[in-house]
C-alpha positions, 0 to 999 in steps of 0.5 A: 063773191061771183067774179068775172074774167072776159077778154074778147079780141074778136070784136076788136078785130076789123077786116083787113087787121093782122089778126097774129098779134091777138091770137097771144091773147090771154087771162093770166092770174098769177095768185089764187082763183077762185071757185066762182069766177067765170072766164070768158075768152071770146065768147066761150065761159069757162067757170070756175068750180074750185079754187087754183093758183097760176094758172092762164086761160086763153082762146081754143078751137072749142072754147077756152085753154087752161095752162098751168104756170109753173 
């Protein structure tokens, strides 16, 4: 089943807002996800193509990040 992750921090954001304390933003699954899923952190997709487990996604400069949790 096609599935959809989005944290989108920047339309949160208002001018004159310390913008530190969302740049921690992130998606984190700690059990299995699968092929399917599409991530979407601040407008930037990342989608899933096989299945993983423990894993965090979070805003980059060109997209989003993936780091394995151990």
């Amino acid at each position: 089943v096609p599935t959809s992750l989005e944290i989108d921090w920047l339309q949160l954001v208002k001018a004159g807002d310390d913008v530190s304390r969302f740049l921690s933003a992130a998606v984190v699954i700690r059990g299995d996800a699968f092929a399917g899923t599409t991530i979407t952190v601040n407008g930037a997709k990342f989608p899933l193509r096989e299945s993983m487990r423990g894993v965090q996604f979070s805003g980059a400069d060109r997209g989003v990040s993936l780091v394995q949790l151990h």
